[in-house]
C-alpha positions as CSV (number, residue, x, y, z in Angstrom):
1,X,-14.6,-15.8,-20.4
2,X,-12.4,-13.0,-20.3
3,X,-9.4,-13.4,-17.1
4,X,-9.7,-9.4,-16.7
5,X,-13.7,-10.0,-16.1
6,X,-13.0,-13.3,-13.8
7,X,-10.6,-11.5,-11.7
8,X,-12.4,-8.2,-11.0
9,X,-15.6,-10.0,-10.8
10,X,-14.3,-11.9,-8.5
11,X,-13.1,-9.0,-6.4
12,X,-15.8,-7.1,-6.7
13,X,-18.9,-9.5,-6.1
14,X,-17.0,-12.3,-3.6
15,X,-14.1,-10.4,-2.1
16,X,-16.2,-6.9,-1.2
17,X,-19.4,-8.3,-1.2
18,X,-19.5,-11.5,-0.1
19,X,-21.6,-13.2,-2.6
20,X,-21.0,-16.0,-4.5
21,X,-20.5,-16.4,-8.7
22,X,-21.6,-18.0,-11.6
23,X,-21.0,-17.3,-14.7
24,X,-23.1,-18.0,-18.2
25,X,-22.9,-17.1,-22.0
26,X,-26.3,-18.7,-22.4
27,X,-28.7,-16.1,-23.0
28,X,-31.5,-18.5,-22.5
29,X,-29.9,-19.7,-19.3
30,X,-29.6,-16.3,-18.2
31,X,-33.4,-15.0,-19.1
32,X,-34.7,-18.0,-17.6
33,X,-32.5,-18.1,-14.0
34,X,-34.5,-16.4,-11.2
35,X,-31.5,-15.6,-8.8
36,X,-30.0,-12.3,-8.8
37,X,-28.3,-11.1,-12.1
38,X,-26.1,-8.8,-14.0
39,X,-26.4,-8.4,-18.0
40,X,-22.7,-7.5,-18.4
41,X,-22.6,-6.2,-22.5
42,X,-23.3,-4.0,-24.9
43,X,-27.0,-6.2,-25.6
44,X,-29.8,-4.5,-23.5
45,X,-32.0,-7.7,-22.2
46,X,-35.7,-7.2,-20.6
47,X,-34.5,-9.1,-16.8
48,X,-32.1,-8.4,-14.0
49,X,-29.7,-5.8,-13.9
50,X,-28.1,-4.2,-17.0
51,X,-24.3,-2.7,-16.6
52,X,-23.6,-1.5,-20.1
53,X,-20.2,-2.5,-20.8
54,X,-16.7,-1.0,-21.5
55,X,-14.2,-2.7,-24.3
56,X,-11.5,-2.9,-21.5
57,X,-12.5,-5.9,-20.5
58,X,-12.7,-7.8,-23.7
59,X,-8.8,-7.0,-24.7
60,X,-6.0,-8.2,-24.8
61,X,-3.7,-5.5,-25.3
62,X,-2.7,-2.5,-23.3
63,X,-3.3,0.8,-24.9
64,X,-4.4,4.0,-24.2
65,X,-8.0,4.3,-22.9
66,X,-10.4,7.2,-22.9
67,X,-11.4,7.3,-19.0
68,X,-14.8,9.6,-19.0
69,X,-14.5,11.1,-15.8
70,X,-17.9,11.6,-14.2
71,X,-20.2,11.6,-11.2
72,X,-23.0,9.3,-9.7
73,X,-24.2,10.0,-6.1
74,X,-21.3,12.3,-5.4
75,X,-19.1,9.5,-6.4
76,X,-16.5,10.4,-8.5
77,X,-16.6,7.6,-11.9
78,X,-15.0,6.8,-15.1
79,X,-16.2,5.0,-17.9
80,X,-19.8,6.3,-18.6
81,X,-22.1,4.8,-20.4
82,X,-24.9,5.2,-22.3
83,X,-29.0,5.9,-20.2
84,X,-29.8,2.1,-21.1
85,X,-27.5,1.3,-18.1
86,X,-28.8,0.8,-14.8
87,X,-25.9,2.8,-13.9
88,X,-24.0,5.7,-16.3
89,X,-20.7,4.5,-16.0
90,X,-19.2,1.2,-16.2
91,X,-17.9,-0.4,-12.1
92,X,-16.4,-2.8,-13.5
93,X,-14.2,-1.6,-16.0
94,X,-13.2,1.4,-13.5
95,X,-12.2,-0.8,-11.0
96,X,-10.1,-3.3,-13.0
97,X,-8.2,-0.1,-14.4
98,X,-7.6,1.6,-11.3
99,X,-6.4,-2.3,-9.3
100,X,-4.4,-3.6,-12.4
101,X,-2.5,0.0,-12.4
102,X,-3.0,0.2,-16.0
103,X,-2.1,3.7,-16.1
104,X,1.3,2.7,-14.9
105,X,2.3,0.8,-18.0
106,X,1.7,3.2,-20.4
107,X,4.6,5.9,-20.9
108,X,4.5,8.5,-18.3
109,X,7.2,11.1,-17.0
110,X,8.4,10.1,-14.0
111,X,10.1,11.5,-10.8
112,X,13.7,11.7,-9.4
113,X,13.9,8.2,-8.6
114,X,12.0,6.9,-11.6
115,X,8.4,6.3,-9.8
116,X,5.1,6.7,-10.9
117,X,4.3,10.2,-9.4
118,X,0.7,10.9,-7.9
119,X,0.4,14.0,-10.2
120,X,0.0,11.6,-13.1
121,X,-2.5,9.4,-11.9
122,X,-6.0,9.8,-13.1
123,X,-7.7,9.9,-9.1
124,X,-5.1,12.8,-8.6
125,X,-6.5,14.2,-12.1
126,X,-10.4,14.2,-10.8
127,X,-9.4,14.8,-7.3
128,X,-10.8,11.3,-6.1
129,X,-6.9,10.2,-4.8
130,X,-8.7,10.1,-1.2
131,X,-11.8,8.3,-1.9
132,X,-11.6,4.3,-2.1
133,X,-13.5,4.3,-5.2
134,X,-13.6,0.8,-5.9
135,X,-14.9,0.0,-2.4
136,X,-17.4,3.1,-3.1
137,X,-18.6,1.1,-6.0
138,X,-19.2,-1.8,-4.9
139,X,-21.5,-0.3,-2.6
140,X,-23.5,0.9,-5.4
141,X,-23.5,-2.1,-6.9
142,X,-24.8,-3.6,-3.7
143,X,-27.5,-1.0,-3.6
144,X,-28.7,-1.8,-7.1
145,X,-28.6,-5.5,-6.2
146,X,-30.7,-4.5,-2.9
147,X,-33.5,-2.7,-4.5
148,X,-34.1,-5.9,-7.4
149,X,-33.3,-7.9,-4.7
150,X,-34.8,-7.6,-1.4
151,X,-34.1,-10.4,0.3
152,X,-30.3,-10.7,-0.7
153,X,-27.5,-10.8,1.8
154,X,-23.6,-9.6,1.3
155,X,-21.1,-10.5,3.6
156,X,-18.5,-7.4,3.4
157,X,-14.8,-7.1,4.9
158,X,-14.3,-6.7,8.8
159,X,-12.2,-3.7,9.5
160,X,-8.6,-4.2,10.4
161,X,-5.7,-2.0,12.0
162,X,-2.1,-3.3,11.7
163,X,0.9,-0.9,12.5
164,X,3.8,-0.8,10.4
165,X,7.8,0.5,10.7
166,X,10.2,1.2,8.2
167,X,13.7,0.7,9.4
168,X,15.8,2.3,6.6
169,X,18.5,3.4,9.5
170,X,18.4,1.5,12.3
171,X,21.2,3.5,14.3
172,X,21.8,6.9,14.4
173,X,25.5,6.7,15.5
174,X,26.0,3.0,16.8
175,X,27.9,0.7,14.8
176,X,28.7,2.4,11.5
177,X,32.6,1.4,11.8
178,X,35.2,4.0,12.5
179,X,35.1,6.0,9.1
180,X,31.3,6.7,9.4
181,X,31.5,7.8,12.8
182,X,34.9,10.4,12.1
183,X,32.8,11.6,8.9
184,X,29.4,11.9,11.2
185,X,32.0,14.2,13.8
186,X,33.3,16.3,10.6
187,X,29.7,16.9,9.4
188,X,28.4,17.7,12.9
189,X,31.5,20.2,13.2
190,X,31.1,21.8,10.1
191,X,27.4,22.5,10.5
192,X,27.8,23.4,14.0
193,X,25.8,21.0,15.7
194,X,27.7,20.5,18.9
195,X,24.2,19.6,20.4
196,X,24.4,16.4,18.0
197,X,28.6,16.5,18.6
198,X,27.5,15.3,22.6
199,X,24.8,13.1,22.0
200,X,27.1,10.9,19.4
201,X,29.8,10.8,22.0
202,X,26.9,9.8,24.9
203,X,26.2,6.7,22.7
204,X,29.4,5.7,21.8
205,X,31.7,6.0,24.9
206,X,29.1,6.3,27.3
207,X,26.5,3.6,26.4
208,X,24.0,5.6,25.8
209,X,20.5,3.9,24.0
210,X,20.9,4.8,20.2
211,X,18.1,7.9,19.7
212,X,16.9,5.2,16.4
213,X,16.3,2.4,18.9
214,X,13.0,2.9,19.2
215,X,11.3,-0.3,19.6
216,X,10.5,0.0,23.4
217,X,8.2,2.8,22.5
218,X,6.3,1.0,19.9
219,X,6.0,-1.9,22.1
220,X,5.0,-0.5,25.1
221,X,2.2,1.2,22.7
222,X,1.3,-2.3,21.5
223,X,0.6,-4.0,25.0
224,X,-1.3,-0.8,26.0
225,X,-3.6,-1.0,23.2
226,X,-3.2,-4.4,21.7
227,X,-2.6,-4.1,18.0
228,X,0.2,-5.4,15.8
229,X,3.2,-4.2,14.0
230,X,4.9,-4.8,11.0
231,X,8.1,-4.2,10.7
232,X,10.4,-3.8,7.3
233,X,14.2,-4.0,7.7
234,X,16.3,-3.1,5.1
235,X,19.0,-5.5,4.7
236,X,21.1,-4.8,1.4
237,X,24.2,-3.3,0.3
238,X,25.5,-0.1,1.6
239,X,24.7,2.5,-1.0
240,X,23.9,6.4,-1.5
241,X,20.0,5.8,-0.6
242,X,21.1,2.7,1.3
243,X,22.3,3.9,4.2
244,X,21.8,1.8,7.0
245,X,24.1,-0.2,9.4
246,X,25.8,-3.5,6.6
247,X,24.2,-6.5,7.4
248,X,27.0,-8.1,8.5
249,X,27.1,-6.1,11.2
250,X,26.5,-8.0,14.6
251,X,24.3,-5.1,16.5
252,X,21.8,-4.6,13.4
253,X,21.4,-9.0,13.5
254,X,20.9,-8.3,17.0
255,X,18.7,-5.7,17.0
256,X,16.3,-7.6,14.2
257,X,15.9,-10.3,15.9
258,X,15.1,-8.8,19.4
259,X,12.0,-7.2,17.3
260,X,11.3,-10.4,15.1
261,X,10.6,-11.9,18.8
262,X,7.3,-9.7,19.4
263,X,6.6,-8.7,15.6
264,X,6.7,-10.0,12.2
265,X,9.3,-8.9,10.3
266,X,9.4,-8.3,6.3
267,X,12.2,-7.0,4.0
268,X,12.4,-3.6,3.0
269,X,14.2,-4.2,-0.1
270,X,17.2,-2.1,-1.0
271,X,16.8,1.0,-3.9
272,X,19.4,-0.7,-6.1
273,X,17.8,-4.4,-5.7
274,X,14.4,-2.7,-7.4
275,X,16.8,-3.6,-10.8
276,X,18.5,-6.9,-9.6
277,X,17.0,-9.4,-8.7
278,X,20.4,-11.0,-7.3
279,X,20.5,-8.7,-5.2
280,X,17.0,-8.4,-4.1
281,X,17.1,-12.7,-3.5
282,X,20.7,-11.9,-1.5
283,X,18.6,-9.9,0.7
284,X,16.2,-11.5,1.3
285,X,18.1,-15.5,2.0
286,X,20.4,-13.4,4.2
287,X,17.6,-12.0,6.3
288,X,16.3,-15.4,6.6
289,X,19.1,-16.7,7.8
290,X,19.8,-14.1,10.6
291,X,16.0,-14.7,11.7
292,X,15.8,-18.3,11.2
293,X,12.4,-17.8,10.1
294,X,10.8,-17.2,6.0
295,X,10.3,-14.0,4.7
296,X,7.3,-13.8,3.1
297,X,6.2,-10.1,3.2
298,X,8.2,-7.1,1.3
299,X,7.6,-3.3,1.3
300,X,10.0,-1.5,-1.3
301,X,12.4,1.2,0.2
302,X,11.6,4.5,-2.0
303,X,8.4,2.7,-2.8
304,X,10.1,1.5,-5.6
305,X,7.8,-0.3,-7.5
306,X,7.8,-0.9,-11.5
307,X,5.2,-2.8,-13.5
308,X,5.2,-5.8,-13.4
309,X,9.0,-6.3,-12.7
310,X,8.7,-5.7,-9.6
311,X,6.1,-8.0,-8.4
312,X,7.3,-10.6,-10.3
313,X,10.5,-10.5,-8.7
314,X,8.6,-11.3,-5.7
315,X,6.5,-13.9,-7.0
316,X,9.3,-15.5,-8.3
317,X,11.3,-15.3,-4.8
318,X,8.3,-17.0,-3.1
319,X,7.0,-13.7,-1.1
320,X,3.0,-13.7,-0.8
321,X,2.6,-10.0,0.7
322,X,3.6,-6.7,-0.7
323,X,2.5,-3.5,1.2
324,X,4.4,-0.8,-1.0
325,X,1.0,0.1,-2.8
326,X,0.8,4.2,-2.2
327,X,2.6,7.4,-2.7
328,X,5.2,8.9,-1.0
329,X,4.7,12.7,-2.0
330,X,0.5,12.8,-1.4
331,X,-1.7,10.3,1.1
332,X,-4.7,8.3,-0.3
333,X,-5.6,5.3,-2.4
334,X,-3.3,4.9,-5.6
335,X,-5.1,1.9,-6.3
336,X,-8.6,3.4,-5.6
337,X,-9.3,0.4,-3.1
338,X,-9.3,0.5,0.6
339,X,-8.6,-3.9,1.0
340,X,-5.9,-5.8,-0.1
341,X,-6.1,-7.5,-3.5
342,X,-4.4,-9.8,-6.1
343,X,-1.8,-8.3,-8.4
344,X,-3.0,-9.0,-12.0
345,X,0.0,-9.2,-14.5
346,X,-1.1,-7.1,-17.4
347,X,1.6,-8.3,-20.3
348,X,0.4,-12.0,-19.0
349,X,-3.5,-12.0,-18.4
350,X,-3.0,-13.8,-15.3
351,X,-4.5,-12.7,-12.0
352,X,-1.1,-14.1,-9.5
353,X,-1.4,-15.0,-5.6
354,X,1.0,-12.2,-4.6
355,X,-1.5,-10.3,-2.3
356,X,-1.3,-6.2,-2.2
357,X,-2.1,-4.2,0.8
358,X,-2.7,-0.8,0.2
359,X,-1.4,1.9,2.4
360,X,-3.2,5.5,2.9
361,X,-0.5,7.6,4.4
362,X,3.4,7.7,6.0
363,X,4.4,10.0,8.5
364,X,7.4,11.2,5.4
365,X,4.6,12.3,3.4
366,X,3.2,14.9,6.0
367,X,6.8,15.8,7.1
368,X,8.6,15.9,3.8
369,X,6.3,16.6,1.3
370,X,3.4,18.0,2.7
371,X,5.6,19.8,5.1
372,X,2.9,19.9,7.8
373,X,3.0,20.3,11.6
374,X,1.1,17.6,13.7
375,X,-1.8,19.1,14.5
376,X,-2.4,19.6,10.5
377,X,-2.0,15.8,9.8
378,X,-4.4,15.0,12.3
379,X,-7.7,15.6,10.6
380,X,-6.5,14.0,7.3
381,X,-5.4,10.8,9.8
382,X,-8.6,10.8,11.4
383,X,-10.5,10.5,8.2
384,X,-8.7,7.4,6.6
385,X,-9.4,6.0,10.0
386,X,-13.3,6.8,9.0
387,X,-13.1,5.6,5.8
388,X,-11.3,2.7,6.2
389,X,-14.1,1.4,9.4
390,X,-17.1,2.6,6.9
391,X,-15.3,0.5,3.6
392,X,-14.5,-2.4,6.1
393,X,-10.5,-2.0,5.0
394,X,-7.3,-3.1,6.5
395,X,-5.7,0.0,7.6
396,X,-1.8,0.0,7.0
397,X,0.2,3.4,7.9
398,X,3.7,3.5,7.5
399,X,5.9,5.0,10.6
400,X,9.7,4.9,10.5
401,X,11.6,3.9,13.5
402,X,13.8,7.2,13.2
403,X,11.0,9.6,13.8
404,X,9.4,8.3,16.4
405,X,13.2,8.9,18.1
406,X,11.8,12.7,17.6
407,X,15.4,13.9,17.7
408,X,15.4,16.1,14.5
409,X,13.1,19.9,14.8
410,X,10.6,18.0,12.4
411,X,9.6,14.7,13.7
412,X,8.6,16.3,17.5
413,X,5.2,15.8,18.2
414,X,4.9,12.9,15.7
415,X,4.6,10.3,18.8
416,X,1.8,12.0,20.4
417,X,-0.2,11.8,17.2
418,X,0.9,8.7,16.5
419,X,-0.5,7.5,20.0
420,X,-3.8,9.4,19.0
421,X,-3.5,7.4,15.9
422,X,-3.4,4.1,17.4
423,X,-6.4,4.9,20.1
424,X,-8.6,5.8,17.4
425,X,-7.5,2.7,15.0
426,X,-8.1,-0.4,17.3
């Protein structure tokens, strides 16, 4: 049996469904068993449910696939097949391409800091990029199942709300050294912000709370409503998309583990480590050690992530949870799914036990990209939230501590909407 058949079988029929898996070769077996049954292959047979197959599953090579774009039920699919199907296009082929991230091995162009970019996926392509298809198919599958078999039962994924904070800065003028904090002056000088000029100097001879210590806030949101927060820390070398406070430095070890004493804490591995995997383990042991606890969850800074270099890194460094799965320039599903799955290595065959959790939005992507006020985001929030309770998903947004500080012209208003956010989540 195939592993790419295994592994999105076993996605699609135990993971979102609930049912349990068997399967046969044996064409007599299969005639004669009365339970409920999928013909998966290109061989029409007079009993249970026919799903015409695809040749994606039956290789073992990666090369370029024609897709098929098309529609069932308003559902956007790929793959079609031929009217002998019980269904035009082929689930399980669709879904394996879209979770794998095929697409992202083959060559593509990509942007500034060498990512995948939306534009060049194919849910971007058909406009699907905010529709959990695979979830969405699953569900047809479970209504073809339903009508051949009556009496069947599925047992689908509870809906889940986690928070989760990006600390790529964790101080806006505290303990960056001498040098940083003269150069911040100069800049603030230069550009003629004597409003930031007096709120540096509150800080620093004053004693003023740094405006990017914003834990309180997300805390006090927490007991009110009672839902949990991930936080990433980034905890690498200083560099020019690295610029947080060095990890040596006794306020950030401070500040990480007041958090890591309410919330669990995963590394938010540098933008250089994404091609060293010295410094990506140097990371991570020295965050470990400041926390006296095992890091076992990663979300890439830049959303770095290349195939399958990156996830192997992690596999091989022990980490069970990566949650960098998503865009940063458009919200949605770059996977096409809506729960968290298993990464499947593509160059090996192998399905690994490095769990992915898909994210649908940031608050970077509304500000930065989208360049959209509050109110605008709040619509396009508020339908994730929907179709993440209607797909039973694990809902995973990504905040960064230095908006919700709401200092800069362009994060204000964020925190109400984030609060909003949170009251319609739990």
């Amino acid at each position: 049996m195939s592993p790419r058949i295994r592994y999105v079988a076993r996605l699609v029929f135990q993971n979102l469904l609930g049912l349990e898996l068997r399967f046969t070769h044996d064409k007599e077996e299969y005639l004669l068993s009365t339970l409920p049954k999928i013909n998966y292959s290109r061989d029409f047979l007079q009993s249970g449910i026919y799903l015409q197959c695809a040749h994606l599953l039956f290789e073992t090579d990666i090369s370029e696939q024609e897709l098929k774009p098309g529609q069932y039920k308003g559902v956007p699919t790929l793959f079609q097949s031929s009217q002998q199907s019980h269904l035009p296009f082929d689930p399980l082929a669709a879904s394996f391409y879209l979770v794998s991230r095929y697409e992202e091995y083959m060559p593509f162009i990509p942007d500034e800091h060498l990512r995948f970019p939306a534009q060049e996926s194919i849910l971007y392509k058909i406009d699907a990029l905010s529709i959990p298809l695979v979830n969405a198919w699953a569900e047809i599958i479970a209504d073809l199942l339903k009508e051949q078999n009556p009496s069947i039962e599925f047992k689908k994924p509870q809906y889940q709300f986690y928070n989760s904070v990006d600390i790529d800065n964790a101080a806006a003028f505290l303990g960056k050294g001498i040098f940083r904090a003269l150069g911040g002056y100069l800049q603030d000088i230069i550009s003629l912000n004597f409003r930031r000029v007096l709120a540096r100097s509150r800080c620093i001879f004053i004693g003023e709370k740094d405006p990017f210590d914003t834990f309180d806030f997300v805390l006090s949101l927490q007991e009110k409503y009672k839902f949990q927060t991930i936080y990433f820390a980034l905890f690498g070398r200083m560099g020019q998309y690295d610029r947080s406070l060095t990890r040596y430095s006794t306020r950030l070890q401070r500040y990480l583990k007041g958090i890591a004493d309410f919330c669990e804490m995963g590394i938010h591995p540098s933008y250089r480590s994404n091609d060293n995997y010295d410094w990506l383990e140097e990371e991570i042991t020295a965050l470990q050690r400041v926390l006296k606890k095992d890091i076992t969850k990663s979300r890439q800074h830049f959303l770095k992530l290349k195939f399958p270099s990156t996830y192997r890194n992690l596999l091989q460094l022990e980490l069970t949870d990566d949650y960098s799965m998503g865009y940063a320039s458009e919200h949605g599903f770059r996977a096409g799914i809506c729960t968290p799955f298993r990464f499947y290595d593509l160059e090996q065959e192998i399905e690994t036990p490095l769990l992915i959790h898909p994210f649908p939005f940031m608050d970077g992507t509304f500000i930065y990209y989208l360049k959209q006020k509050p109110a605008d985001a709040w619509p396009i929030i508020e339908y994730y939230i929907e179709t993440y309770r209607k797909y039973g998903g694990e809902l995973i947004p990504i905040w960064h501590n230095r908006i919700y500080s709401e200092k800069e012209a362009e994060w204000e208003g964020w925190n109400e909407i984030f609060e909003k956010m949170v009251k319609a989540a739990v």
